[in-house]
Each structure stands twice: as C-alpha cells, then as structure tokens.
C-alpha positions in Angstrom: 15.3 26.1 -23.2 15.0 22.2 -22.3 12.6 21.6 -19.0 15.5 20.2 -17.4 18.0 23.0 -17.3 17.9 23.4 -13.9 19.2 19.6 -13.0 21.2 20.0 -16.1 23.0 22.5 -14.7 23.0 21.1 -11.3 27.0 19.9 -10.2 27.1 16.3 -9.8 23.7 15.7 -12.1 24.3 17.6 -14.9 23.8 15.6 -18.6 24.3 11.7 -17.2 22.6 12.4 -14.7 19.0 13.5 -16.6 20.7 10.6 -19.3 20.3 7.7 -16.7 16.9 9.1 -15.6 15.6 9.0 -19.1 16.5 5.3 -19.7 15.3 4.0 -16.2 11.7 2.9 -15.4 10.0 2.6 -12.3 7.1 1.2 -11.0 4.5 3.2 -8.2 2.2 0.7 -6.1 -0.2 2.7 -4.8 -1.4 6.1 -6.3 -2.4 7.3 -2.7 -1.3 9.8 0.1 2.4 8.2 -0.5 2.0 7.8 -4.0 0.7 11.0 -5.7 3.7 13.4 -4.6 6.3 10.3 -5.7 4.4 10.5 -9.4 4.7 14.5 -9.5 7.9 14.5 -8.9 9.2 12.0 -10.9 7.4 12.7 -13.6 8.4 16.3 -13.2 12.1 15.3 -13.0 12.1 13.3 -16.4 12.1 8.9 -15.4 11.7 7.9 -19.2 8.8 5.2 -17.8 6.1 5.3 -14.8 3.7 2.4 -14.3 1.1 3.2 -11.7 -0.2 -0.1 -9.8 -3.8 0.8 -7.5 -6.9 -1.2 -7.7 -8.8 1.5 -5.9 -10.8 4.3 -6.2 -11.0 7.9 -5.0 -13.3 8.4 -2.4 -13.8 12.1 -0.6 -11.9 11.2 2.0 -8.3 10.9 0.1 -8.6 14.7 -1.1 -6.8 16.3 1.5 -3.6 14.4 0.9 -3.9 12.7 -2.5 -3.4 15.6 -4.5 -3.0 14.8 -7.9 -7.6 13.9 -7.6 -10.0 16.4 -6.9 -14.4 16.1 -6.8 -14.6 15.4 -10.6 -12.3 12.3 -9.8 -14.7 11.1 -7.2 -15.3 7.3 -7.8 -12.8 6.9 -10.5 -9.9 4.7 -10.6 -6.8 5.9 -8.9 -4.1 4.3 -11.2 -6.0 5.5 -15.1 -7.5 8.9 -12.9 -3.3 9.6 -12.1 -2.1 8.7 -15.2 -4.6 11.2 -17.4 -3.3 13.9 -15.1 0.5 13.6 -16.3 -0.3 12.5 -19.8 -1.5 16.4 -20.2 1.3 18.0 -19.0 4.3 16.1 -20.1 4.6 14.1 -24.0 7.7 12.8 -23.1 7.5 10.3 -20.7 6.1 6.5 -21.2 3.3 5.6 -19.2 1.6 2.1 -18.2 -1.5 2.0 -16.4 -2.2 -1.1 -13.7 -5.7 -0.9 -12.7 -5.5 -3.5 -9.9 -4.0 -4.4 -6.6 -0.6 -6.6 -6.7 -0.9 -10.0 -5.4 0.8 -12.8 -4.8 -0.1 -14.0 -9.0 0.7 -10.6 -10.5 3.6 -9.7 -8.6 6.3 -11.1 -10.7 4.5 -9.9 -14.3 4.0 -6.4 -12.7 7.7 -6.0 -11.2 10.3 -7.8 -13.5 9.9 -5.2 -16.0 10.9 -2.0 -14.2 14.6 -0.9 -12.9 13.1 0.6 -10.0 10.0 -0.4 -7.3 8.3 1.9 -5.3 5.8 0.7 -2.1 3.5 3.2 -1.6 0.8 0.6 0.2 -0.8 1.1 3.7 -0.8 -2.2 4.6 1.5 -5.1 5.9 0.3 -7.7 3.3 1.3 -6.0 0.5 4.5 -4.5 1.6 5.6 -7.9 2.9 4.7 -9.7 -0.8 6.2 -6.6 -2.6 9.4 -6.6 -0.4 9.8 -10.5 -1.0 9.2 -10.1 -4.4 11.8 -7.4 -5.0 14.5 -9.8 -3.0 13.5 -12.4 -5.9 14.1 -10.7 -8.5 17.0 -8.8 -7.7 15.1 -5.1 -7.7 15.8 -2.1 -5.9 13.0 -1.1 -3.7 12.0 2.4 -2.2 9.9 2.0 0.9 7.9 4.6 2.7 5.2 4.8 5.3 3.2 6.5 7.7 1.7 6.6 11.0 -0.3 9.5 12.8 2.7 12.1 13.2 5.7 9.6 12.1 7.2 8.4 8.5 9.2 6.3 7.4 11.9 6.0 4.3 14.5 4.0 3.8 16.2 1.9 0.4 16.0 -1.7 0.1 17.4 -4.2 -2.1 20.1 -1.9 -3.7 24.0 -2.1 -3.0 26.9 -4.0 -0.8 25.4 -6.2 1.6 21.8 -5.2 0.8 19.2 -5.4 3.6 15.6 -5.8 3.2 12.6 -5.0 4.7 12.3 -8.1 6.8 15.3 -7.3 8.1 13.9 -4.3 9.9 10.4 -6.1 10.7 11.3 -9.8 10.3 7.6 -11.2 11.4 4.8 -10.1 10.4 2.2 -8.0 12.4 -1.3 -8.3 12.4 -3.3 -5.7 10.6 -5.4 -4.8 13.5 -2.2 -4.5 15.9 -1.7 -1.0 13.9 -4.6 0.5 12.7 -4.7 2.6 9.3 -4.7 6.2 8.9 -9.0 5.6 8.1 -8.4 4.6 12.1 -6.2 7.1 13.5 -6.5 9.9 11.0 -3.6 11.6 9.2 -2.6 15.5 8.5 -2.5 15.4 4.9 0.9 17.2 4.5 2.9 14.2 5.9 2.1 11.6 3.1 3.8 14.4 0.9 6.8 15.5 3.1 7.7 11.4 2.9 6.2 10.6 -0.5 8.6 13.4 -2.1 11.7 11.9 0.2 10.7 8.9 -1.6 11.0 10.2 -4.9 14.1 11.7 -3.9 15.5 8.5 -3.1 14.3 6.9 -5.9 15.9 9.5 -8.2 19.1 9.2 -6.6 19.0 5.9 -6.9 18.6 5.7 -10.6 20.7 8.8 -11.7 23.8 7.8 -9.4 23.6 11.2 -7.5 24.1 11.6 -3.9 24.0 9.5 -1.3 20.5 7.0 -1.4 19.4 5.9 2.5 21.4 2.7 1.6 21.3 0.0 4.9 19.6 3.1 6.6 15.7 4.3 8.0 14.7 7.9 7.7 12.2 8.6 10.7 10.7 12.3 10.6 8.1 13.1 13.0 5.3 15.9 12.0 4.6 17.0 15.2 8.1 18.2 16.1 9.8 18.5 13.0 12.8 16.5 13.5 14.3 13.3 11.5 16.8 10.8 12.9 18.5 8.0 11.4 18.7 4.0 11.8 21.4 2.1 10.7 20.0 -1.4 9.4 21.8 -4.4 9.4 20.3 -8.3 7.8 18.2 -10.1 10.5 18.2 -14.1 9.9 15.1 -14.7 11.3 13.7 -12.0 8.8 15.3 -13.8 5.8 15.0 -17.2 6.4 10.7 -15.9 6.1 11.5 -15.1 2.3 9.9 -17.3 0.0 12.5 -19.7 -1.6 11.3 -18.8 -5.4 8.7 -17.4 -7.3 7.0 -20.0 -7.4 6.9 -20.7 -3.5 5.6 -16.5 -3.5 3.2 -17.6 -6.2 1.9 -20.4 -3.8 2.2 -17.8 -0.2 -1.5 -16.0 0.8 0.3 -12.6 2.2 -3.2 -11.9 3.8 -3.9 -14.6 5.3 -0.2 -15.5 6.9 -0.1 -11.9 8.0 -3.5 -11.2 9.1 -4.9 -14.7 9.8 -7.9 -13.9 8.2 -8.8 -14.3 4.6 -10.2 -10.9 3.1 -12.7 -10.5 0.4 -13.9 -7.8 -2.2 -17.5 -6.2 -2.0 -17.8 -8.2 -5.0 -16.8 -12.0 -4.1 -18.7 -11.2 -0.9 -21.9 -10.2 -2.7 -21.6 -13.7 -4.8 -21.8 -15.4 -1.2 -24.6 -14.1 0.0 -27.3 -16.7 0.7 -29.0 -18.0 3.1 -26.6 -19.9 5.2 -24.4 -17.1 5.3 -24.1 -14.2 7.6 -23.6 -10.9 6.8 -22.0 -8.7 10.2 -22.2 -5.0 10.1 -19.5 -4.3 13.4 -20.0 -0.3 13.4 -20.7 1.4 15.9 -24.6 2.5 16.0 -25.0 6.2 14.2 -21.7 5.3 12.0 -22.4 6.7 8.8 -23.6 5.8 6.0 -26.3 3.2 6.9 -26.4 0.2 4.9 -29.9 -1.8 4.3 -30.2 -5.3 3.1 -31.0 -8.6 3.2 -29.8 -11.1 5.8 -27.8 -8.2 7.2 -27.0 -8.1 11.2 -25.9 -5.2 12.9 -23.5 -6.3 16.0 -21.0 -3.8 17.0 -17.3 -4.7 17.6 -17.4 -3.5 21.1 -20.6 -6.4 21.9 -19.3 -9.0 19.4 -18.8 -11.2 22.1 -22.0 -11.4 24.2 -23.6 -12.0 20.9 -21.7 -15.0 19.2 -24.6 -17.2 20.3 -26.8 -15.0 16.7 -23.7 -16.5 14.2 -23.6 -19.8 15.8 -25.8 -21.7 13.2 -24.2 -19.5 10.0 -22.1 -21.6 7.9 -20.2 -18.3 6.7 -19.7 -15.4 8.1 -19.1 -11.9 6.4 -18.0 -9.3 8.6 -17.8 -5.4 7.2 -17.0 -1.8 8.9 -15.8 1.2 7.9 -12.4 0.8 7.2 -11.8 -2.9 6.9 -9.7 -3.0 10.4 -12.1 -3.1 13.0 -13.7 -6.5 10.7 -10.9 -7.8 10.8 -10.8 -8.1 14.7 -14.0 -9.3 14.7 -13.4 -11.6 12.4 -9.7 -13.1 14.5 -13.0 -13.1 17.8 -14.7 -15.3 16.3 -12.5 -17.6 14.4 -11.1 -18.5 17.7 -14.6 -19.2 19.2 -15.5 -21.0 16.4 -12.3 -22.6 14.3 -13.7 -24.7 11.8 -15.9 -21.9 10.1 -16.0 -19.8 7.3 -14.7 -16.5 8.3 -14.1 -13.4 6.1 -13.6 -9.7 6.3 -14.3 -7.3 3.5 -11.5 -5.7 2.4 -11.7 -1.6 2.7 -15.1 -1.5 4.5 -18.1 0.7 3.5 -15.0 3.2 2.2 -14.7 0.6 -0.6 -18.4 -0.1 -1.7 -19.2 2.3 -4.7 -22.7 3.2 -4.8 
C-alpha cells in the first residue's frame, strides 16, 4: 500500500496529480501559528521539497497554536525545531532548513529556487518585501493572515491577469495601526483553520486540481463561522510601489518605509549600549518579566510624553516592550519631537530576548 492511495484514487488527482506534487518545491516563511499546519499538511500530502524560512524561536506563548513545538522545544529554533519533526516521520521528502528571517539581501537567494512561496509572516514588512519579491521573479505566492476572529487567504502571482498583494493593500500601513496577535490575543484554532486553506491552495496550485482562490480573497470569521469572497482586481497605485528590479528591492529598507522606524535585534541593540545611549523600558508597571540593568529607564507608553524632557540629552534611544508594537509607537512619539536623533525599537520585545 503506497501512503498516497487515498489522493491516488481521488478523481481529478489521481497519479499526475501526486506526480506534479512530487517534482514541485515550495518554500514556508514563517514556521508559526500560519506556518506549522501549512508544513503538516504538505508534508503529509507528498511536495517532493519544503524549505522552512524563521529566524525565531519558540517561546511558551506559541504552544497553543503552533503545534508541530511542545515544552522540550522551548527556546529552540522554529525553522531546524520543524524540520526534525517531519524528518522522523517521512524519508521521502527533501528538506532545507533556513534559520533566519528574510530580508530585503536574502530574499532573492531564498525564493528563486522554489516553484512555490508561501507567507506565513505576521507582519507588514515582510509580507510587503516577500510579495514584491515574488512579482520579481515571476513566483506564485500563497498568502494568509490573521486578525483576532478574521483570516485571510487568497493566491497571488499565479495565472491570467495576475494580481498581487499590493493590489489589495497598495500602501503600506504602519505596524502600530494593527497590532499583532501578542496585542490582541488569538484562539489558537484559527491560525490552523487558514494555515490548512493555505496548504490547500498551495497544493492545488502545484498539482493542477481544483480551482486555486485565483484574483480572489477568502475572509472566514471565527466567531461566526462564515467565509465570503472578494473578487481582486490590479490597483496602479499598488504596482507602480513595486520595486523596479532586484536590485532596487536589494537597495528598499521594508521596515523602515513601512514602519518609519528602524528596528533592531536584542543583539545589535546590546552592541549600542553605552553611555550616550538610552535604553526605554515603555511597559506598563507590574508587566512581567522585570528586566534589570544598566542605564535602563522605565517610562511607560501611556506617560511617554510628559517625560521626553529624561531622553533629551541621549544621543540614541533604545526603546523595548513586550511585543515590539507598543516600542514602536513610542519610538514614531518621539522621533517627531525630536527628528534628528537616533531612534530604534527592538524587534519582538522581551518575547524575543532568550535568557
């Protein structure tokens, strides 16, 4: 018995069908809430080659919706942490492992080898560079996201008269206009209900079965269990905003032109740290857990601007919360107060700092 006798068997898939998904590849950015049920089921429905892209690492607070890590996985890296998990169960597909976050530099290396492209990011930088990057070099791209009861799926890049995800959103939003799900909170089961329409997509896509959301949004609501359709049609003003080439994507900072602020790892922000620098904790007081050191200053978002008079002689300023969106705001504060400094935000917050 061959593990694939019931899409064998299947009318309209049958034997080309589980062919074509054999000699496709495809590539997963983001092994999160979107990303995990995408990689079970592709992997379970026989893509010949899966590259996981995701610089991050598992935290407690993933569990309840990225299922493929449990407490053993607990500060491990998503992407390798993912990958081991298949690697036991199935011998015959090809894996690559991307321990990193795309960027504006890797983007073309990571992408150009793969048939297929799926976003699995929660956040606007990344799905406007990965979107821009797909248009370049001619991939198909599955998008999906989420936002407290609502996704979001449609097919991009693929087809007659292929539209884009600019077309949809043509300019892009600030981060802090639409907080993440560390903000608003998430019921785990949605990131699966879309991440396996994803993988459904994607599937269809590369086997030539069914009908792909071609020119067309899937919305599906959580709360009331419906889905509805939009028809999408190309938006000038959207793709005039495309980078020219690769090289002029090379040359684009996605976080900066979408956020306005420049964002930094716990890392580069550590190698900054001196004494002409400020280092702004903007929780709230009692936010958990506390962090001690040097230099630090503890200003909450919500008195950020009585106190701007405490940053005034910083040549740098550092700001950090829980999630990386509330810094981010105070960061945008005070760059307007104060235009010609230095002014980052830590990407990810205290949810990124390892211990």
């Amino acid at each position: 018995m061959n593990r694939y006798d019931r899409q064998l068997v299947l009318p309209g898939f049958g034997i080309e069908g589980q062919a074509r998904l054999r000699k496709s590849s495809v590539l997963v950015i983001g092994a999160g809430g979107l990303g995990c049920p995408v990689l079970l089921y592709l992997a379970a429905a026989g893509v010949g080659k899966i590259g996981v892209v995701d610089g991050d690492q598992v935290n407690l607070s993933n569990l309840h919706r990225q299922v493929l890590f449990g407490e053993k996985d607990l500060g491990k890296n998503k992407a390798e942490t993912a990958v081991r998990h298949f690697q036991q169960k199935y011998s015959d597909i090809q894996w690559e492992i991307f321990p990193e976050m795309i960027s504006n530099s890797n983007a073309e290396e990571l992408i150009s080898g793969y048939d297929l492209i799926i976003d699995g990011s929660d956040n606007f930088p990344t799905r406007y560079l990965v979107n821009d990057a797909c248009v370049l070099l001619d991939k198909p791209l599955v998008f999906g996201a989420i936002y407290l009861h609502e996704g979001q799926v449609a097919v991009f890049n693929w087809g007659e008269k292929a539209c884009n995800y600019r077309d949809v959103y043509p300019e892009m939003p600030s981060a802090t206009e639409i907080p993440n799900c560390a903000e608003t909170g998430v019921l785990g089961v949605l990131p699966g209900i879309i991440g396996n329409l994803m993988a459904l997509e994607a599937i269809k896509v590369l086997s030539g079965f069914g009908k792909p959301l071609q020119n067309r949004m899937l919305f599906f609501n959580s709360i009331s269990s419906q889905s509805y359709e939009v028809e999408i049609s190309p938006n000038s003003k959207g793709r005039n905003a495309i980078p020219g080439s690769i090289q002029d994507l090379h040359a684009l900072d996605y976080e900066l032109a979408c956020e306005g602020i420049k964002q930094l790892t716990w890392n580069e922000a550590m190698r900054k740290m001196n004494s002409d620098v400020a280092f702004v904790d903007v929780r709230e007081p009692g936010e958990m857990p506390p962090l001690e050191c040097t230099g630090l200053q503890k200003i909450p978002l919500s008195s950020l601007a009585d106190h701007f008079d405490q940053l005034e002689e910083a040549e740098e300023i550092l700001f950090f919360c829980q999630s990386g969106s509330r810094s981010q705001t105070a960061a945008q504060l005070l760059q307007k107060e104060f235009p010609k400094k230095k002014i980052f935000s830590i990407r990810g917050g205290i949810n990124a700092l390892k211990t």
